[in-house]
N, C-alpha and C positions, 0 to 999 in steps of 0.2 A: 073349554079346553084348559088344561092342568099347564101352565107353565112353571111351575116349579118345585120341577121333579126331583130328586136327589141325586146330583150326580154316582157314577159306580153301581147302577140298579140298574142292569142290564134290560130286564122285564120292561120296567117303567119306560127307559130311554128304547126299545123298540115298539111299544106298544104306542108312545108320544110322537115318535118319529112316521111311522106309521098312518097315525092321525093328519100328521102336518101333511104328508104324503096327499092326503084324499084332499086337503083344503088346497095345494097349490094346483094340481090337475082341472080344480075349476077354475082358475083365473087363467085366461088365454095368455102364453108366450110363446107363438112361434117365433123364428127368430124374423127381424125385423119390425117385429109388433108385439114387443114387450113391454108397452109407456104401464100396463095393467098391474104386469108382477113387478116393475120397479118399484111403483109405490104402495102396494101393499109389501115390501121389502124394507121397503125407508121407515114405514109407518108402524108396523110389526118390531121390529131393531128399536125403534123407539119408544118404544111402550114395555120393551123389556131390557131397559135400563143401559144400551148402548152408547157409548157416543160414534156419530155417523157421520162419516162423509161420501161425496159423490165426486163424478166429474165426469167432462164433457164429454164422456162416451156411455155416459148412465152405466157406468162399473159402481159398485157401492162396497164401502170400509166400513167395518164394525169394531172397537174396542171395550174392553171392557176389564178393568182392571191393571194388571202390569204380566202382560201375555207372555207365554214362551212358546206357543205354536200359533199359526195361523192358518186356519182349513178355508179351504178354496172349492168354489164351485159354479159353472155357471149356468145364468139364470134363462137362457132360451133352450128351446126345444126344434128336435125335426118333427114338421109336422105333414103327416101322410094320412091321407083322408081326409077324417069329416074335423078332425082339428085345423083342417089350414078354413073352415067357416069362422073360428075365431071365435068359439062357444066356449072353450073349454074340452075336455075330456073327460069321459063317462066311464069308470073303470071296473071291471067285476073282478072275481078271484075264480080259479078253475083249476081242482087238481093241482093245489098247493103252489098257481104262478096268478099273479096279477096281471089280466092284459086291458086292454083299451077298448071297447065299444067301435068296429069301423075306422079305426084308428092308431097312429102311433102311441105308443104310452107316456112317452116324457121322464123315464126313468132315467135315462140319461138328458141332463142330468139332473132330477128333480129329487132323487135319492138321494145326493149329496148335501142339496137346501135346505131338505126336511131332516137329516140330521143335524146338519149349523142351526136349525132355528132351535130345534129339540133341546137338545146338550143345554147343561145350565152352569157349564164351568166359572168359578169368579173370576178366572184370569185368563181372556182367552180374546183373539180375534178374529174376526172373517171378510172374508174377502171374495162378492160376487161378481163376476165379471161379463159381459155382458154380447150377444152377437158372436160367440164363441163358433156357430155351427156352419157359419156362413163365413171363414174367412179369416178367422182369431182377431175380429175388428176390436173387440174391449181388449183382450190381449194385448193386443199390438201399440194401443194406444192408452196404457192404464198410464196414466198419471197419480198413482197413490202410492204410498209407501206403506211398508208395515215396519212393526216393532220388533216380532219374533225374526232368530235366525233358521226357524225351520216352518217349508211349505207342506203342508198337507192336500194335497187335492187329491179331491173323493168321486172322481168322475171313470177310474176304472172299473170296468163288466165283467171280471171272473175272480169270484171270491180266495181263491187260490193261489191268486199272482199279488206278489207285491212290484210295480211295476218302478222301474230307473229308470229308463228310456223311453223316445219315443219315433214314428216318422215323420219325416216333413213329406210336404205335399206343394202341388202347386195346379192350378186349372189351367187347361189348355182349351183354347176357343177354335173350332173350323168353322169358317165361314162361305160358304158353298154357291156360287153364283150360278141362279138357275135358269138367267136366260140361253146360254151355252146347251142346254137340255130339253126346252121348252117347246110351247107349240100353241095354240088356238084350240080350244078344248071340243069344237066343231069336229076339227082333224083329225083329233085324235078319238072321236067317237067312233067314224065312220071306220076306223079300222079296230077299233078296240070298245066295240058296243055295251061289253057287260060291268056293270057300276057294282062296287062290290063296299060295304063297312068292314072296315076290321078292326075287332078291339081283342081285348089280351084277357087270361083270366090264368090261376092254376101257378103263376108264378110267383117264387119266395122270397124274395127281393135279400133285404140285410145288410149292414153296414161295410162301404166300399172297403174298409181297413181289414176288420177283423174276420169278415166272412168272404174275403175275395178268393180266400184258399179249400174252400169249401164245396168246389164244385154247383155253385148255385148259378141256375142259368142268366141270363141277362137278356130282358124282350129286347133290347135293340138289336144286339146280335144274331138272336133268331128271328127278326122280321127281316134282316138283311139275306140272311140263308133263305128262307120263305120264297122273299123276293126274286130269288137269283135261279128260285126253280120256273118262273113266269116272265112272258111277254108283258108287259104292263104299261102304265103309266102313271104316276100319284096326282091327284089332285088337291089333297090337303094329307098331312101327317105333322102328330103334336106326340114324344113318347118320354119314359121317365119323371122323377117326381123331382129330386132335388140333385147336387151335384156330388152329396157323397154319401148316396145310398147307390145299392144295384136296382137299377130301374126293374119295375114290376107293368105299368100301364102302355098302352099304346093304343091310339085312337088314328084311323086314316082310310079316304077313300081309294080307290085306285081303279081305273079301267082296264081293262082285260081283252085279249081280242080271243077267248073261250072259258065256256061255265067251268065254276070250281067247285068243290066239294063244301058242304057249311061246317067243315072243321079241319084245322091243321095242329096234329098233335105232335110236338118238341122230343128231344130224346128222354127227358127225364118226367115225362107228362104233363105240362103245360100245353096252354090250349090257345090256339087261334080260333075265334068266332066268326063267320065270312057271312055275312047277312047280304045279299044282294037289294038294289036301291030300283027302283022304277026310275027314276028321272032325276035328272040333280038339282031339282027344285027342292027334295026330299034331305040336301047336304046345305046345313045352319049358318057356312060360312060362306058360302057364295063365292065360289073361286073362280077367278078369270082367266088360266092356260092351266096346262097341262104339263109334267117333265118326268121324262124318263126315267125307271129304275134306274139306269147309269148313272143319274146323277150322287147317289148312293150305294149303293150294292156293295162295288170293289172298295169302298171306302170303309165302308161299319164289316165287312167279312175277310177285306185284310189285316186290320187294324186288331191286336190280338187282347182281346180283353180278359184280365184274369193275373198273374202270377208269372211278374216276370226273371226275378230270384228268390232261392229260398237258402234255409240252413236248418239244422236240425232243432233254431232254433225258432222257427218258423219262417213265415212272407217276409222277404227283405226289402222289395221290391216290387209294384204290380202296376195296373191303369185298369182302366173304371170308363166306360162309356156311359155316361150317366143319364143326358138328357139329349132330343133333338125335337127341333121344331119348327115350322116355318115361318116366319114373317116377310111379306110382304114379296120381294123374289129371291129370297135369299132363304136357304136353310142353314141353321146353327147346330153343328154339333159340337157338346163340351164334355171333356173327360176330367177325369180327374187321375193324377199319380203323384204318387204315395214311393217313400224310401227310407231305409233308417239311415241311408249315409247319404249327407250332399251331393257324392260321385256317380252313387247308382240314380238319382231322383234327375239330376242334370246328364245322364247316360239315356232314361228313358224318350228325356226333351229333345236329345239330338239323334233319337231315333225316329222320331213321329217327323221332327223337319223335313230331316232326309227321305222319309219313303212317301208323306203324304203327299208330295206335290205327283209322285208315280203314280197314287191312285187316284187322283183328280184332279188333275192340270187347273183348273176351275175354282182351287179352293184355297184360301187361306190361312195362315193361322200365326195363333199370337198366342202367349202364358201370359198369368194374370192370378194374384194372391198364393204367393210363390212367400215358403214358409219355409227354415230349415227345422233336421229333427231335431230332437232331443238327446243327447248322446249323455249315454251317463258319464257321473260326475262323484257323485257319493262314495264314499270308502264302504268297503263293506263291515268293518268291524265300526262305523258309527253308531253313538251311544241311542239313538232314534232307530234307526234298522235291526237293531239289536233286540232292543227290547219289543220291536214289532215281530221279528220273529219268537221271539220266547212268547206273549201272547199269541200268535198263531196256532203255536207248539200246545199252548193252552187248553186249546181249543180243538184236538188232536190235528190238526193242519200243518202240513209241512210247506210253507208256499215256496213257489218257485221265483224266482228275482229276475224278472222280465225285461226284456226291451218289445214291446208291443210294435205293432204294426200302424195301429190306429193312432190318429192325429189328436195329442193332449196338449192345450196351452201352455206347459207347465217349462219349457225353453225359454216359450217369451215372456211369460210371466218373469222368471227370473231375472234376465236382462232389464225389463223394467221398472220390476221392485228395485234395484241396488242401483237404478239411476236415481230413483224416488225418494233412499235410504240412505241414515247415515252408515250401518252396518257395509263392512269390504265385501260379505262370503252370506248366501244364501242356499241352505241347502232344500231338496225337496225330493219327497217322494207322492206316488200315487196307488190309491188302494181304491176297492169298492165290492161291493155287491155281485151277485150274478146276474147279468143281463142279459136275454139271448136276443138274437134278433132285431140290436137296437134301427134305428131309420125306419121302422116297417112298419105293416101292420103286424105279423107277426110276435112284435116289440112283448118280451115278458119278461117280469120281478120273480126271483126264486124268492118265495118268502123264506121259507127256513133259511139261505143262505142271509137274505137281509138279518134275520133274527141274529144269528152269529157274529156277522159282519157289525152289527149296533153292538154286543155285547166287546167287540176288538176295539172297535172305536172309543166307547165307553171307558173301556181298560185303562187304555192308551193314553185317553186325553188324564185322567184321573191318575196317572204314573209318572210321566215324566215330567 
């Protein structure tokens, strides 16, 4: 591999980036199990003449000369499917998108690494930070400073938007006490004899921020509706991948006191599969009671998942039923909400207090990695925004100057750079590529947009 391209050669710098592209896809980093890409990070940065530091939360600094930008990106992935085995991702290209093999892609945000590693500026730094997906944990704890007064993070998905803003977010935990619902699975036989699997298929899942306004369905939601057409009972249910995707899987037995049909099909065509069981010898987890729809139903079909303000300028405000599952007697449901202003995101919070205890007396609940947004900050006649929109203009692109929906480090990052920093004032923006469908399988690179987007980047770093 060619590291030393010439900077301002658009070609070069996306056909390199590109490259770097296919080489990080093989090193597994989902988030919590990135010890892989840190140190082919550390060890890569060092072999191309960086001076490097880390710290205690495996975030990593890169200099190189006497910087005036620092581009940011971080270094884990959501991984949905056969990535969260920790192999790696297997990528093809299709009809001009790159997607993943059974898998999320990792473009977010692996297109932003594979141009910091690309670019071969003399004066330049970078900064990846780490655990970004699950909680802004590098974020929140970067102990590094930089040199430059301006942040570039390159973890925005629409080629179009040069993004200022951004939401906070925070997880809401239900914890659902199922002996209140319960029964001896004996009991609940003899009135509800027919044993039924149900798994999910057909749904499009997509990231809880950007695609919440999109009308795409959510399996928890519709196995709660499902449910609420039936006499039932559950015996095991595990649904959802992580906490800020729209859940797509659902896997659960449930007894039934009449046969059902082997499919239940969703308003937008997603599919329920109802495979009936001979005996529950034939169920891998060996469950010991029984508990009621009730103890769910009124809870995931009142609970309103989707878009709960907007503006002309999109999602201001939404929640995300993300994951549920049981353990042990207790069922966990976690959502996630998302706001671009601290009033609406703590508005959503003391809406769920107040009604959840009305629809299950039974159940708990507590917040937990509670984030604010990012509210812009940058003038707009800045000498950086400026000349990013004249290269856009370049590039016939008129972009739009966004406050996005989806959750970007780029708040906390700055609070922690100027604790770390002798500089008073950091400013930062966030740009990137077209991503659709991050969190998914669905997850796909526009390449021509990528192409573009390296040749913006390119411009950029090589102007100002």
């Amino acid at each position: 591999m060619n590291n030393h391209i010439a900077q301002n050669n658009p070609s070069a710098f996306f056909t390199q980036s590109l490259e770097e592209f296919r080489t990080l896809c093989a090193i597994p980093h989902c988030s919590f199990h990135t010890q892989n890409m840190f140190s082919y990070l550390c060890d890569t940065l060092h072999k191309k003449g960086y001076e490097v530091r880390t710290d205690e939360t495996y975030n990593i600094y890169a200099k190189r000369g006497n910087p005036r930008i620092c581009l940011q990106s971080h270094y884990d992935m959501v991984c949905v499917g056969d990535s969260t085995k920790h192999l790696g991702v297997e990528i093809f290209e299709k009809e001009g998108f790159l997607y993943a093999k059974n898998s999320s892609l990792g473009a977010d945000n692996g297109i932003g690494m594979a141009c910091m590693l690309a670019q071969n500026a003399p004066d330049i730094e970078l900064l990846f930070t780490n655990d970004e997906e699950v909680g802004m944990i590098g974020a929140n704890h970067l102990a590094l400073g930089i040199h430059s007064s301006l942040l570039l993070n390159l973890d925005s998905e629409d080629l179009h938007e040069i993004v200022l803003g951004c939401a906070g977010g925070v997880d809401i935990e239900c914890e659902i006490n199922l002996k209140a619902f319960s029964q001896d699975i004996q009991s609940a036989l003899a009135t509800h004899p027919y044993i039924y699997r149900i798994t999910s298929r057909g749904f499009l899942g997509g990231h809880s921020g950007i695609d919440i306004g999109k009308n795409t369905e959510n399996v928890i939601v519709e196995y709660g509706f499902f449910l609420s057409s039936l006499n039932a009972y559950i015996l095991t249910l595990k649904a959802g991948e992580k906490r800020n995707s729209i859940p797509v899987g659902i896997d659960s037995v449930i007894l039934c006191d009449a046969p059902l049909n082997p499919h239940y099909t969703t308003a937008n065509g997603a599919f329920f599969d109802i495979a009936p069981l001979q005996s529950l010898q034939q169920i891998e987890s060996h469950p010991t009671f029984a508990y009621h729809t009730d103890s769910i139903v009124p809870l995931i079909c009142g609970i309103h998942s989707g878009v709960y303000a907007s503006s002309t300028q999109g999602t201001l405000s939404s929640l995300n039923l993300s994951t549920l599952q049981q353990k042990d007697d207790k069922l966990e449901l976690i959502l996630m909400a998302r706001a671009n202003t601290d009033s609406l995101l703590q508005r959503t919070i003391a809406q769920l207090k107040i009604s959840v205890p009305f629809l299950n007396p039974h159940c708990k609940i507590q917040t937990k990695g509670h984030y604010s947004p990012w509210e812009k900050s940058i003038d707009t006649h800045h000498k950086a925004l400026k000349l990013l929109c004249e290269i856009y203009t370049k590039y016939s692109i008129t972009p739009h100057l966004a406050q996005i929906h989806a959750g970007l480090e780029c708040g906390i990052l700055k609070r922690q750079i100027l604790k770390h920093s002798s500089q008073s004032n950091l400013d930062v923006i966030s740009i990137g590529p077209t991503i659709n469908a991050p969190h998914s399988l669905n997850e796909s690179l526009n390449i021509e947009h990528f192409r573009i987007f390296c040749a913006i980047l390119d411009d950029f770093i090589s102007s100002y």
